[in-house]
C-alpha positions in Angstrom: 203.8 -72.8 -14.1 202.9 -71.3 -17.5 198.6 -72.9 -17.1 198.4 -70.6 -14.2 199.1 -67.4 -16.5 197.5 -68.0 -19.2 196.8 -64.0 -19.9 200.5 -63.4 -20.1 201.8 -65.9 -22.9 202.6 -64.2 -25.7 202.3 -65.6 -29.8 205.8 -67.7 -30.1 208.4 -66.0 -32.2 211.4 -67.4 -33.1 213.5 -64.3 -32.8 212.7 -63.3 -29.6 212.9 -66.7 -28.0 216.5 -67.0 -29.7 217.3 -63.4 -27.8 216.0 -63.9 -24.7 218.4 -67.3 -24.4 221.1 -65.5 -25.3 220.5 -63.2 -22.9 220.1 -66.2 -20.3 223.6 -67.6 -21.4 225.2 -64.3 -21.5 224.0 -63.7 -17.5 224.9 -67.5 -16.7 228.3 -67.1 -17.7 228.5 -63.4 -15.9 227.4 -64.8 -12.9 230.1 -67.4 -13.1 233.3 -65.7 -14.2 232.6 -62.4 -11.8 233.0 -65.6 -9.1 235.6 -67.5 -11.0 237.8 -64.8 -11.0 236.9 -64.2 -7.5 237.5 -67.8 -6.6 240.6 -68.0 -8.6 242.4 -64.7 -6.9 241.6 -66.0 -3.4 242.7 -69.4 -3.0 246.4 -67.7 -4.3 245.8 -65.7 -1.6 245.2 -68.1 0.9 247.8 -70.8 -0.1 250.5 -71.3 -3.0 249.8 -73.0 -6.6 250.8 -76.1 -5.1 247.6 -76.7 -3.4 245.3 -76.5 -6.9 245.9 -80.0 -8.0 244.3 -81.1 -4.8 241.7 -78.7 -5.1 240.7 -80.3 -8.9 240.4 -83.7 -7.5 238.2 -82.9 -5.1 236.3 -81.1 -7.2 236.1 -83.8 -10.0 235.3 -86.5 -7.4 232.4 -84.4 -5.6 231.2 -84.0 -9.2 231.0 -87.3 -9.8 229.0 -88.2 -7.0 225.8 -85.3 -7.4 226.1 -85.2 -11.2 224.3 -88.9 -10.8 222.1 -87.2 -7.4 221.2 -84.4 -9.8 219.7 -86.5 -12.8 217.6 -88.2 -10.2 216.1 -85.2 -8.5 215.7 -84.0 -12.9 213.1 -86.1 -13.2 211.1 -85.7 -10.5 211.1 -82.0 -10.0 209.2 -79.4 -12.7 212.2 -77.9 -15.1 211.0 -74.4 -14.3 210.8 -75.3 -10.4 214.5 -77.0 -10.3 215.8 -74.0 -12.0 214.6 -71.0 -9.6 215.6 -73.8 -6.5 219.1 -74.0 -8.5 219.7 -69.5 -8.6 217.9 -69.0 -5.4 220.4 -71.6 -3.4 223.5 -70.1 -5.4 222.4 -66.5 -4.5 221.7 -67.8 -0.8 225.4 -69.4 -0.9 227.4 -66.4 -2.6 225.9 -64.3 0.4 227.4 -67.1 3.0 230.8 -67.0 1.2 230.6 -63.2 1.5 230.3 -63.0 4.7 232.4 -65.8 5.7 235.5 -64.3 3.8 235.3 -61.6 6.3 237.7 -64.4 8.2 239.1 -66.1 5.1 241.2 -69.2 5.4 242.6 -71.9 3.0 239.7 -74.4 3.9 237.2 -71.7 3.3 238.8 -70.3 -0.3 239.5 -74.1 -1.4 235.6 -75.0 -0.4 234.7 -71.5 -2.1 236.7 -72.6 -5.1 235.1 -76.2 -5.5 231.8 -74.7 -5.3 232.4 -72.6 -7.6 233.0 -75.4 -10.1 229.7 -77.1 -9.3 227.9 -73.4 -9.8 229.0 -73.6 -13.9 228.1 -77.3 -14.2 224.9 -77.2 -12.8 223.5 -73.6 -14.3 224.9 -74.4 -17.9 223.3 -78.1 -18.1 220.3 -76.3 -16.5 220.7 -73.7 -19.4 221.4 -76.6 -22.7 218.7 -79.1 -20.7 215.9 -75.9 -21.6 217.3 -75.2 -25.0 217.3 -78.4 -26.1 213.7 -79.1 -24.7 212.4 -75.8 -27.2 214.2 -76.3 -30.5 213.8 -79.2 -33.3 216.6 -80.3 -34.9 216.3 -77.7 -37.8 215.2 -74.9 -36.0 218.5 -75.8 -33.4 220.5 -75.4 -36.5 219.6 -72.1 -37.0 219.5 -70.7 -33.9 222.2 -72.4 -31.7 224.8 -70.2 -32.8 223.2 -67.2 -31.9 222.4 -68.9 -28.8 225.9 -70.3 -27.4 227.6 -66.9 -28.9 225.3 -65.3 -25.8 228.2 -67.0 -23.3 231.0 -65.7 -25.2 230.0 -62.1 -25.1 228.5 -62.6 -21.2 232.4 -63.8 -20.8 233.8 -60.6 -22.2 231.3 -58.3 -20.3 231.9 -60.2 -16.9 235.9 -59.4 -17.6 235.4 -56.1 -18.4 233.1 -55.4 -15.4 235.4 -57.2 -12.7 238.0 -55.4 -13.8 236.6 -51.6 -13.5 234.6 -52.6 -10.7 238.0 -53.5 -8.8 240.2 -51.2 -10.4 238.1 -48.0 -10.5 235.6 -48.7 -7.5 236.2 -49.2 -3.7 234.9 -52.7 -4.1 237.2 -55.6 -3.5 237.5 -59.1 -4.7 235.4 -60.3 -2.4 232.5 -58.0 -3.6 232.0 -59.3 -6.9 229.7 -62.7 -4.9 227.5 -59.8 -4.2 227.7 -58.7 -8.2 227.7 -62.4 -8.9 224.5 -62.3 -6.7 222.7 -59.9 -8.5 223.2 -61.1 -12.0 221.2 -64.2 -10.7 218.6 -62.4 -9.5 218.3 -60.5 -13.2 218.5 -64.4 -14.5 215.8 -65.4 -12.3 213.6 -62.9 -13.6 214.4 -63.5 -17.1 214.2 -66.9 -16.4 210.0 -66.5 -14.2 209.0 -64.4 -18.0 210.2 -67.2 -19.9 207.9 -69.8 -18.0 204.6 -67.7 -18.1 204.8 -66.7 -21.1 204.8 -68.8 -23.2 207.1 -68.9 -25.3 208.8 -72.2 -23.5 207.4 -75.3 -25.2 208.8 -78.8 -25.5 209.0 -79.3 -29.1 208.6 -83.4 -29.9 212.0 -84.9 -31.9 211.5 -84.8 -35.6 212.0 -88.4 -36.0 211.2 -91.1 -33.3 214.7 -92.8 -32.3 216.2 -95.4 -34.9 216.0 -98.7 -32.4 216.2 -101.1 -35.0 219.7 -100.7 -35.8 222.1 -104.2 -36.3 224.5 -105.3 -34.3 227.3 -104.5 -36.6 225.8 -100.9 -36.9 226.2 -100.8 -32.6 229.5 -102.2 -32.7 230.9 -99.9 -35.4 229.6 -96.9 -33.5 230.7 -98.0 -30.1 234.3 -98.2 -31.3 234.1 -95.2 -32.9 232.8 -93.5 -29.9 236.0 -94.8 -28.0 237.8 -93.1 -30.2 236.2 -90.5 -29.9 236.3 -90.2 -26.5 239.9 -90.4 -26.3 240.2 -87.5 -28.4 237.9 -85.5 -25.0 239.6 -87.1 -22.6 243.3 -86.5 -23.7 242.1 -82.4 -24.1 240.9 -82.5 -20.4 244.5 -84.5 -19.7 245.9 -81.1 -21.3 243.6 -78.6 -19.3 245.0 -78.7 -16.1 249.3 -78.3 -16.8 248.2 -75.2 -18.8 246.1 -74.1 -16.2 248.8 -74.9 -13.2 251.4 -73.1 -14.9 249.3 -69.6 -15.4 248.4 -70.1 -12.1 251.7 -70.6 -10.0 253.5 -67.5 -12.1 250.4 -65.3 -11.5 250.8 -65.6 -7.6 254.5 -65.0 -7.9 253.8 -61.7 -10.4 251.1 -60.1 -8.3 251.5 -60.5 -4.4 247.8 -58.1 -3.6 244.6 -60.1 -4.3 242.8 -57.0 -6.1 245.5 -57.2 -8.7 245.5 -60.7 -9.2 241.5 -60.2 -10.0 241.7 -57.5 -12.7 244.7 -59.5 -14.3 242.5 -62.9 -14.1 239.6 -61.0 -15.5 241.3 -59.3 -18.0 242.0 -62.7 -19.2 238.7 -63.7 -19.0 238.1 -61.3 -22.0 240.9 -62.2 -23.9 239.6 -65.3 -24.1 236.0 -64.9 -24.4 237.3 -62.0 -27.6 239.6 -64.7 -28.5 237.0 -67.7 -29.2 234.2 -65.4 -30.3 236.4 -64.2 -33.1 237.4 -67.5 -33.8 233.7 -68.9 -34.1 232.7 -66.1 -36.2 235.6 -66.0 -38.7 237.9 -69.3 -38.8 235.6 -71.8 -37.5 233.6 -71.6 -40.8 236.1 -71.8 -42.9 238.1 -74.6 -41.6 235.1 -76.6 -41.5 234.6 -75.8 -45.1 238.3 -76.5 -46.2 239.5 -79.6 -43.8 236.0 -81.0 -42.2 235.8 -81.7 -38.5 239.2 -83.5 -38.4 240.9 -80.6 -39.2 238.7 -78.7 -36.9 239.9 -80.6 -33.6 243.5 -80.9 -34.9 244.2 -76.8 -34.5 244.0 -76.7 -30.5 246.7 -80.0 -30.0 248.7 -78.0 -32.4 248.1 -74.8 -31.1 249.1 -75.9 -28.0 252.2 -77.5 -28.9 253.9 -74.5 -30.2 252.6 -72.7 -27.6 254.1 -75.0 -25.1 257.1 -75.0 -27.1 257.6 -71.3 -26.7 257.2 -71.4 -23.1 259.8 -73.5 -22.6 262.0 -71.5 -24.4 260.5 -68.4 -22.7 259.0 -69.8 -19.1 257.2 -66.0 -18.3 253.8 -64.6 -17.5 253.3 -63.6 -20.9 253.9 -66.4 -22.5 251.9 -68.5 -19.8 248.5 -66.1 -20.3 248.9 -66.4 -24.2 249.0 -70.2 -23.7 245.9 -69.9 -21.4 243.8 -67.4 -23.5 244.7 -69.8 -26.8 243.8 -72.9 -24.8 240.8 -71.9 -23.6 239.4 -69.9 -26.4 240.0 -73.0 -29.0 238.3 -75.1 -26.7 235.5 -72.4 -26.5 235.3 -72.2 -30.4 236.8 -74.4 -32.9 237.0 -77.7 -30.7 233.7 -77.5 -28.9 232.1 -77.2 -32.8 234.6 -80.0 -34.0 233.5 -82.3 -31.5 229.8 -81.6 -32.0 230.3 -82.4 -35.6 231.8 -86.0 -34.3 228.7 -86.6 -32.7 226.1 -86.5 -36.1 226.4 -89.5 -37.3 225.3 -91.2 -33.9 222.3 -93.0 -33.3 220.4 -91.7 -30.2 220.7 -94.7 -28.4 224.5 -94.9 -28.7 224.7 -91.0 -28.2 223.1 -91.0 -24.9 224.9 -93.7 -23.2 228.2 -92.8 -24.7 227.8 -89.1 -23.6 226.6 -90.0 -20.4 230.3 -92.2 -19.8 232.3 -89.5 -20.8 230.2 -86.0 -19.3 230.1 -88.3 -15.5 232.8 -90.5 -15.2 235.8 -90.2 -17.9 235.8 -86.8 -18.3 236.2 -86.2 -14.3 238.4 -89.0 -13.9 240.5 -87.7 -16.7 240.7 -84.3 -14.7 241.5 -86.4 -11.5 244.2 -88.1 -13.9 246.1 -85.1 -15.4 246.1 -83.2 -11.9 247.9 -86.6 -10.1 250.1 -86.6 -12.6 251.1 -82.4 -11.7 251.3 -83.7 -8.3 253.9 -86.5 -8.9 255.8 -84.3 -11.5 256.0 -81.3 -8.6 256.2 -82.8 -5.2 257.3 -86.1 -5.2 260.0 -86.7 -7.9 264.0 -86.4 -6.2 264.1 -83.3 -8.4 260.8 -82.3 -8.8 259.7 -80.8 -12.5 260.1 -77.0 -13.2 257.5 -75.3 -15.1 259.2 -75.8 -18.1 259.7 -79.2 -18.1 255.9 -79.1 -17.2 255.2 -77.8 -20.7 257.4 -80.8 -22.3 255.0 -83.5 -20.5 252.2 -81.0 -22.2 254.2 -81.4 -25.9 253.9 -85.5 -25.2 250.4 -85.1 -24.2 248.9 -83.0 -27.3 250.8 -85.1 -29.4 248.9 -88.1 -28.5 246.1 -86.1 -28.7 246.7 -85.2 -31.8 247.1 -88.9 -32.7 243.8 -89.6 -31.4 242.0 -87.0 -33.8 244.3 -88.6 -37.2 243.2 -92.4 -36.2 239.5 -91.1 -36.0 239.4 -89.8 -39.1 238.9 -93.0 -41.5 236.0 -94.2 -39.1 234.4 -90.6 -38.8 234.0 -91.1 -42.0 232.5 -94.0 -42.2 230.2 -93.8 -39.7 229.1 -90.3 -41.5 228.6 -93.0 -44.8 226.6 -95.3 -42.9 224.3 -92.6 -41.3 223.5 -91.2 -44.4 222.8 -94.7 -45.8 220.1 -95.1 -43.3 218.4 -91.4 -44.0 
């Protein structure tokens, strides 16, 4: 796109290619949690908390059939041209869903719901897939906090606005697809200026990839990528009990759907608050004082008291602290942890590794942890409370927990060998 518009590019400058993708994020995630509250407040209105785990599973398993579709159409379509497709089908679709929950149903909230999930996957690989085309390795350093900080504040924006909009307005939940709607249209134009111009340019790798590496190097890394993958795969196992239990006591604490949106986005911004406080203020320093192993050991723990404490106190207090820490951890101190696992990689390994866990474990995982709700809840004699719930979650961060101690001694050295071969 940018050839034909030549008289528009603009002289490259760091700073303002830095803001404008944090601008981009911040409107992605907008976009997505005006919906995901939306999304979230509906399906409770349509049907009890007992439908969710179904809901995930289909979800995970519709994802793992287009994420493989998707990289296929990647390489054949123009990154600028897949992206405006990408927001002008969303906007297309969040009008349909507007107008089809004139009539809502359960089929039409748990459809709404899955697609909702798709809509975040899709935009925020769209989003990394650019940002990673325009930035070298040193200039990513710099920058990429700047960058993914842009999502945390869109998150605590998006809560704010859902909230007044329902609270203070005469819109309804249902309204904020139109919001939703617009935001995309402000992220399509951001997103048209960035490809004329000019300041979108694929930067070249520093280094052309190391494929000369021995087999004992490849087998070292492969088992330390196992490892590692446990360690992603037993936090998604977590996700879904903290995220079931929030749920179910929400629909019994607020029967109208407008009040179940304000609440859900008013979480929205706890946690968005929550994790960029975190990243700004305790991520550093645990990195500097206990490394990336001590990094990903706060959310297992963190989530082990807090599960303890619902147990001893199963309310909806307790149940929205455990959500907000849960998800702000994973939005802060974890996500940075794991990207710290990931250095010391070769490219080659990296790629195919990533690729197992982003479209196969990582949903399967999801697929995994929600069977195991529905077993606990529905077909046990005497089915699990909530509370017992959070005892299966005490076993499951433990493990995790487990996971990040017996990756320590090989993090480190696969971190030796890397350096070795710089």
């Amino acid at each position: 796109m940018s050839e034909h518009h030549e008289s528009l590019q603009l002289t490259p400058r760091p700073w303002l290619k830095a803001a404008l993708l944090f601008v981009n994020f911040a409107l992605i995630i907008m976009a997505y949690y005006m919906v995901k509250a939306a999304s979230r407040s509906m399906i409770l209105e349509e049907a009890s908390s007992a439908i969710l785990p179904y809901v995930w599973i289909g979800s995970a398993l519709l994802l793992m059939v287009l994420v493989p579709v998707y990289q296929t159409i990647v390489t054949r379509i123009p990154r600028f041209t897949l992206i405006l497709s990408t927001l002008a089908i969303i906007a297309v679709l969040l009008v349909v869903f507007w107008l089809r929950f004139e009539t809502p149903s359960v089929m039409v909230a748990a459809t709404f719901y899955v697609f909702v999930d798709i809509f975040s996957v899709v935009l925020v690989e769209q989003f990394w897939s650019l940002t990673n085309s325009v930035y070298r390795t040193r200039q990513a350093k710099r920058w990429y906090g700047l960058i993914g900080s842009g999502g945390l504040v869109g998150g605590i924006l998006a809560g704010v606005l859902a909230a007044q909009l329902i609270a203070n307005t005469q819109m309804q939940t249902p309204d904020l697809l139109l919001v939703s709607t617009g935001l995309i249209g402000l992220l399509a134009s951001i997103t048209v200026f960035l490809a004329v111009s000019g300041l979108f340019s694929e930067e070249q790798p520093d280094q052309q990839d190391d494929n000369s590496l021995s087999p004992a190097t490849v087998l070292r890394e492969n088992n330390y990528m196992v490892l590692v993958a446990s360690i992603l795969l037993l936090a998604q196992l977590a996700a879904p009990f903290v995220e079931y239990q929030f749920m179910t006591l929400l629909r019994e604490a607020y029967a109208e759907q407008d009040q179940r949106t304000v609440y859900i986005a008013h979480i929205f911004t706890w946690i968005s608050s929550f994790a960029l406080l975190i990243n700004l203020v305790i991520t550093p320093l645990i990195h500097r004082t206990l490394g990336a192993i001590g990094g990903l050991l706060v959310q297992p723990t963190m989530l082990i008291v807090g599960a303890l404490a619902f147990i001893w106190m199963p309310v909806m207090n307790v149940s929205a602290a455990l959500r907000v820490m849960d998800r702000g951890l994973s939005y802060s101190v974890n996500r940075a942890s794991r990207e710290l696992l990931y250095v010391p990689i070769s490219t080659e390994t990296l790629y195919r590794a990533k690729a197992w866990i982003d479209m196969l474990g990582y949903r399967l995982f999801k697929v995994f942890g929600s069977g195991v709700i529905i077993l606990l809840t529905e077909r046990f004699v005497e089915p699990f409370t909530l509370a017992q719930l959070s005892a299966v979650l005490v076993v499951v961060c433990l493990s995790w927990a487990l996971a990040v101690l017996l990756t320590r001694d090989r993090y480190r050295q696969v971190l030796s060998m890397a350096l070795a071969r710089e």
